[in-house]
ZAVODREN-912205 format. One line per field, with one value per residue (C-alpha): z, y, x; residue in one letter. Coordinates in steps of 0.1 Angstrom, whole numbers, plus 5000, padded with zeros to 4 digits. Last residue first. Layout:
N
z = [Z|...] .
y = [Y|...] .
x = [X|...] .
r = [A|...] .
//
This chain:
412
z = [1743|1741|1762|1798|1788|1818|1834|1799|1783|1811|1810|1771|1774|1798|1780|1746|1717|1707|1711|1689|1664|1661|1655|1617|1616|1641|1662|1685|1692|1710|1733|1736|1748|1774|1789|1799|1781|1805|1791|1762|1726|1721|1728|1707|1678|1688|1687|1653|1639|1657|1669|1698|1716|1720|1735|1760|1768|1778|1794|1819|1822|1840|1817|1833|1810|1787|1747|1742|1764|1737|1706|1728|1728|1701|1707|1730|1764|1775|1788|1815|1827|1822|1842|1867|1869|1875|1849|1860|1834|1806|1777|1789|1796|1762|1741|1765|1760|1728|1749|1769|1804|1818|1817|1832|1861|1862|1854|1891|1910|1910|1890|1875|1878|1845|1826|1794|1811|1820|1783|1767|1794|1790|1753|1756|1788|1814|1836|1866|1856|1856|1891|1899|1888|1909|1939|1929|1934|1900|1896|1860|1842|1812|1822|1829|1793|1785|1815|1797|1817|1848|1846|1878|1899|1894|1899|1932|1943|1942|1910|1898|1864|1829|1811|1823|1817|1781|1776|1797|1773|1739|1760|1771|1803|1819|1818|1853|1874|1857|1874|1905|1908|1894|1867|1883|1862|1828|1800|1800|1802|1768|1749|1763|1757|1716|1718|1734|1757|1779|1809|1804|1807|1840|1857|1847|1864|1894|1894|1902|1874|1888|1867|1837|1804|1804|1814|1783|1763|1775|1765|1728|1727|1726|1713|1741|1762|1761|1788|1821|1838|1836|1843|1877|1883|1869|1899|1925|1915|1921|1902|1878|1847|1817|1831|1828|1794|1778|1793|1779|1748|1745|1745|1758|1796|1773|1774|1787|1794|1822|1845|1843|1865|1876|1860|1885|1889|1852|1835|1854|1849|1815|1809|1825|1805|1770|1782|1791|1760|1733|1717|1736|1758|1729|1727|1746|1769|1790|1824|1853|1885|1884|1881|1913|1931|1920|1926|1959|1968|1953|1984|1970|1969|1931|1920|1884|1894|1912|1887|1860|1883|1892|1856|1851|1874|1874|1904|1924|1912|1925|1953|1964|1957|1981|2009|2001|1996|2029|2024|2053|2036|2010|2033|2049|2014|2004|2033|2028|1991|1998|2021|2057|2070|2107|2113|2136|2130|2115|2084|2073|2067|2051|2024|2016|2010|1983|1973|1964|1947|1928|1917|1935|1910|1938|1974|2002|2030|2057|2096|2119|2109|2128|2122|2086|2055|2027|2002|2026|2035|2062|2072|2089|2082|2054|2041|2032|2013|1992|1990|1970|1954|1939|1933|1915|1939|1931|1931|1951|1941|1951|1989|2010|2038|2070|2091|2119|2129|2118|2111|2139|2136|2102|2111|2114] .
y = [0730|0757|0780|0784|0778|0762|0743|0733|0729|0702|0686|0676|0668|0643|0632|0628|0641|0669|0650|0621|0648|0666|0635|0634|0673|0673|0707|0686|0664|0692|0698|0661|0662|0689|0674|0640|0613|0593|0601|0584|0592|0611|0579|0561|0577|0586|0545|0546|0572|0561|0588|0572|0603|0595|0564|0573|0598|0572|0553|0584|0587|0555|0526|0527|0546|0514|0524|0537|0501|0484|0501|0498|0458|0448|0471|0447|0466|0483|0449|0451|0484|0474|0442|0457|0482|0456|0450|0467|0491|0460|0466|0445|0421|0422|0419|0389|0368|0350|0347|0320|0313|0341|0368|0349|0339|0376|0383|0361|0376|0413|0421|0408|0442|0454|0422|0422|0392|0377|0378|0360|0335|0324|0322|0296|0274|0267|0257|0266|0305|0307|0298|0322|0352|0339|0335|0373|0380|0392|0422|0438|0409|0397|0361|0359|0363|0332|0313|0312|0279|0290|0316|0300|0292|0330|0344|0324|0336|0373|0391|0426|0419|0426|0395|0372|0397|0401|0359|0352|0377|0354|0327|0329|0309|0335|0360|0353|0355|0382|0400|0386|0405|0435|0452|0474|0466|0469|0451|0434|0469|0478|0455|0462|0499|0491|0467|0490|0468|0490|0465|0463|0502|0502|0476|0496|0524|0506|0490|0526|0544|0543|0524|0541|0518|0523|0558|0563|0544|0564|0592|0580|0573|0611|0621|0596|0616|0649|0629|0634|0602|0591|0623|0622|0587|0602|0629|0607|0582|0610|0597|0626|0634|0611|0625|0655|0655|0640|0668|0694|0675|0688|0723|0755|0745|0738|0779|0784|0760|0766|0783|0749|0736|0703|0707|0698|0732|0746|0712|0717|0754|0750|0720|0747|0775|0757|0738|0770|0787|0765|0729|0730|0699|0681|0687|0666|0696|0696|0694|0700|0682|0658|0686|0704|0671|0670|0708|0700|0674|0697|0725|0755|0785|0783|0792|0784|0759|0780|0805|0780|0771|0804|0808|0777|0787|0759|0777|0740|0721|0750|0753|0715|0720|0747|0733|0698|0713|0737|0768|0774|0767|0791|0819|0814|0807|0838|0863|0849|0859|0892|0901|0916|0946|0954|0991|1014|1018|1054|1049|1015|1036|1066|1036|1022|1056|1058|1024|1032|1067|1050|1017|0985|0959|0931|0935|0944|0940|0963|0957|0979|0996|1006|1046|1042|1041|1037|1012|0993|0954|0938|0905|0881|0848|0838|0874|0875|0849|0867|0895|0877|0865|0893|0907|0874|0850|0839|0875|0902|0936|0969|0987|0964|0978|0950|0961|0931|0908|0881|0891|0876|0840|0842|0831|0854] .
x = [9086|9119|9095|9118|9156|9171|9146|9124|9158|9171|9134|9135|9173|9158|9135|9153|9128|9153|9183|9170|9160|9192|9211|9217|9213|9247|9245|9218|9250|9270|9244|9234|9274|9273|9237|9256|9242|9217|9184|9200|9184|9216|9240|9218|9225|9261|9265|9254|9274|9309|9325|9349|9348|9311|9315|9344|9318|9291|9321|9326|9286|9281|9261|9230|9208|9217|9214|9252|9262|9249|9263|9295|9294|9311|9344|9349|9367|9339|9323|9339|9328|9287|9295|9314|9280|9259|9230|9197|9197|9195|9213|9242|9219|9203|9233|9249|9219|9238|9271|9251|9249|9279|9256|9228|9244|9254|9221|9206|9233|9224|9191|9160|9135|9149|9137|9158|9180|9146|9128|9160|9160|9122|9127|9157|9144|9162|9133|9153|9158|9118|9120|9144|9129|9098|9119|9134|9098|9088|9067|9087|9066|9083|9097|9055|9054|9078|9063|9028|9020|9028|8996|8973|9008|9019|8987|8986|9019|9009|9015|9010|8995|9020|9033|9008|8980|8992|8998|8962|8949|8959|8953|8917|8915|8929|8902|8878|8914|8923|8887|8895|8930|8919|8941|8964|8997|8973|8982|8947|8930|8953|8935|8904|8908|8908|8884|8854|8833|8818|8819|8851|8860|8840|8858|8888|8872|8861|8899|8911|8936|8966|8988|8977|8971|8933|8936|8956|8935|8904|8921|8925|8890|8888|8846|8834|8861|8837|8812|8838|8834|8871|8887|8872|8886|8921|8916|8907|8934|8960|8994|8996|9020|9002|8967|8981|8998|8963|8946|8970|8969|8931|8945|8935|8952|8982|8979|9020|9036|9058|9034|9019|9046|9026|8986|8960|8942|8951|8939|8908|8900|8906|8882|8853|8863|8865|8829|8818|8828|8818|8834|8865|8857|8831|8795|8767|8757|8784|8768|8787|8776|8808|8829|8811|8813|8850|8861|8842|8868|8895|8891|8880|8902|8913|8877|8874|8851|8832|8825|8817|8789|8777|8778|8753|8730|8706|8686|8681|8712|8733|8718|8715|8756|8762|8746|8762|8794|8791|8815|8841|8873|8862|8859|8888|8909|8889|8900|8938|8940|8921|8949|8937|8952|8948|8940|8950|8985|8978|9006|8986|8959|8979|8997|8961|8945|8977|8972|8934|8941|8964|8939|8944|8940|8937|8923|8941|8909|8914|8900|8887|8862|8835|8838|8834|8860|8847|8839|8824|8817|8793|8804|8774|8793|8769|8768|8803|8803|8773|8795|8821|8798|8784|8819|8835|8852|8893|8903|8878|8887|8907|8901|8878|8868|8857|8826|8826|8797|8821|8856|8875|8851|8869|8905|8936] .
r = [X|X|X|X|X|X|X|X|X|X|X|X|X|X|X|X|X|X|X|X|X|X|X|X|X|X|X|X|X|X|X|X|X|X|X|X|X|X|X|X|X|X|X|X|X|X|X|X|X|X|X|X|X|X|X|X|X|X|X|X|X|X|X|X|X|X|X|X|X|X|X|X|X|X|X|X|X|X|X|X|X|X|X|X|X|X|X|X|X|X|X|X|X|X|X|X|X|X|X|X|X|X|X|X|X|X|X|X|X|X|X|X|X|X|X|X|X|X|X|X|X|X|X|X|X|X|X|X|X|X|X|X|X|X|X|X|X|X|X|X|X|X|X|X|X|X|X|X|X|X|X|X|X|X|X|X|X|X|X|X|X|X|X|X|X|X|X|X|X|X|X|X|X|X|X|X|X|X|X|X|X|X|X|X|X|X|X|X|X|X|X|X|X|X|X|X|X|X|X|X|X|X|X|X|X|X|X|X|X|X|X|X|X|X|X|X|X|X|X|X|X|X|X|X|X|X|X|X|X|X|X|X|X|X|X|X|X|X|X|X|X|X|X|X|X|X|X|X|X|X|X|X|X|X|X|X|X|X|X|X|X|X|X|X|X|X|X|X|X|X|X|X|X|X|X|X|X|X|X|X|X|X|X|X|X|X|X|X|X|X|X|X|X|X|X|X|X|X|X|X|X|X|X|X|X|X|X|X|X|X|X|X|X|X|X|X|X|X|X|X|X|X|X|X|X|X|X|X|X|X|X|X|X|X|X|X|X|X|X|X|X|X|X|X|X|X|X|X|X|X|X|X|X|X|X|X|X|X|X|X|X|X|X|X|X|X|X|X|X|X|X|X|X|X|X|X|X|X|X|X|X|X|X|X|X|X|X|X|X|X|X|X|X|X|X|X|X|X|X|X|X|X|X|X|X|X|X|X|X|X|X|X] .
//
């Protein structure tokens, strides 16, 4: 089915419209020369299944279907058509012209619409200076967004009602068009804990970020110069400050130049999960005490380069083998001394047979960290969350988190 089929047709539509209200609905229509009925004519050859179909409706619906002359049309297809079809700039000059602010609303709450006019539409919205629950519209309008973007929202329930819903999305999404359009939504200036957020996210677009300096607040600049994404040119233009040289040493992507430019704060740079393993291994050359202790706790150092490591100095041997990089004969080996279980209870890499080895051992503070493990097999955290001294780790352990969410829908 595609629209040109319908145009200059008379279609019936038995039930309602879903993602369009009724008058536009019929204005849709319109623009592609659609007549609609609510009963059945001589011209008609096509049946829409609308929603909330009432008995007498489903019953004419059943006979029409019975007569094989008809072709039935869902109202979920019909508005995806019509929706593709709908001219953003058309559409948006209209809306700016007759300030209808429930046309608006009506659009974005529109599931049909492609997201680049959700954007422009988002973008066009005006919140009135008040916060993103503050009235209806605003409520309505934030809604619509957290529901459009959220992953498995069906599985919790009203966090579209919430402004940790927002907060959990951007936290969940890697779409840069979405965090940008996050970004210039006026309500944050009452959240400057979302602007942290975005701040810190590796996805946020440098025009954001560029943004977020230019605006000066201290609390997002800190987190700007942690930032993995933080633009290249604009480091460049901070370094010779060293307390954000130190932060952007221990956090930018680096090419070879950034390297070279920050050598001199090698201890942070020992830091940054972007190392080329011939980065890794010039730091390992300089031998020096603090760089060492930040590479072996490094999880992008890994293989040969740890092992050397490893063996270097039975002080760095604590933060190797908490390190979830660390070779697995490593992780084995080190089983053997009792000194290194609290440890291995802390490493998601340690493999799940020593993990229970760990746990049937039963020492307190190596369950602790055994049920803060993402690793721990599900049976154990299980057993553990029986335990009041543990039942907290368990409960706030990710993984055990995502387990309950998939088994047990509505334990979050």
């Amino acid at each position: 089915m595609n629209l040109e089929n319908l145009k200059n047709q008379t279609i019936l539509l038995l039930g309602k419209p879903r993602a369009f209200n009724e008058e536009e609905f019929l204005s849709q229509l319109k623009t592609h020369n659609i007549e609609l009925t609510r009963e059945l004519e001589d011209n008609v050859r096509f049946i829409i299944e609308g929603r909330v179909l009432s008995p007498y409706e489903q019953n004419f619906s059943d006979e029409l279907y019975e007569m094989k002359k008809f072709e039935f049309v869902s109202i979920d297809e019909l508005e995806k058509l019509l929706a593709e079809e709908i001219d953003d700039n058309v559409l948006l000059m209209s809306l700016k012209l007759s300030h209808d602010r429930d046309r608006m609303k009506s659009f974005l709450q529109n599931g049909c619409i492609t997201d680049g006019l959700f954007f422009k539409l988002l973008k066009s919205y005006k919140w009135g200076g008040e916060d993103f629950f503050e009235n209806d519209d605003n409520r309505d309008v934030t809604a619509a967004l957290i529901e459009r973007f959220y992953e498995n929202i069906e599985r919790n329930h009203n966090v579209q009602f919430a402004t940790t819903g927002l907060i959990h999305l951007i936290s969940q999404t890697k779409d840069e068009e979405l965090l940008e359009a996050i970004s210039d939504l006026e309500p944050i200036k009452f959240h400057p804990k979302i602007k942290v957020i975005l701040a810190t996210h590796p996805n946020t677009p440098k025009k954001v970020l560029k943004r977020f300096l230019k605006e000066g607040d201290d609390e997002v600049l800190e987190v700007i110069y942690s930032n993995v994404n933080l633009d290249k040119m604009i480091a460049k233009s901070l370094i010779d400050e060293a307390d954000i040289a130190k932060k952007i040493a221990a956090n930018i992507a680096l090419d070879d130049e950034l390297f070279r430019l920050l050598e001199n704060y090698s201890d942070q740079l020992a830091k940054n999960t972007t190392l080329t393993e011939e980065m890794q291994q010039s730091l390992f050359d300089m031998s020096e005490e603090s760089v060492d202790e930040n590479l072996v706790q490094n999880s992008s150092v890994k293989g040969e380069l740890l092992e050397e490591l490893y063996q270097k100095s039975a002080h760095l041997q604590r933060y190797i083998l908490e390190n979830n990089s660390t070779p697995k004969e490593i992780l084995e080996s080190a089983f053997e001394d009792v000194n290194n279980h609290l440890s291995l209870a802390k490493n998601i890499s340690t493999p799940q047979e020593i993990l229970t080895k760990l746990y049937e051992l039963g020492d307190a503070e190596v369950l602790l960290e055994l049920a803060k493990n993402e690793n721990t097999p599900v049976e154990l955290l299980y057993q553990m969350q029986l335990d009041s001294r543990f039942e907290r780790a368990v409960r706030t352990n990710e993984a055990f988190g995502k387990h309950i969410q998939t088994e047990n829908i509505g334990w979050l």
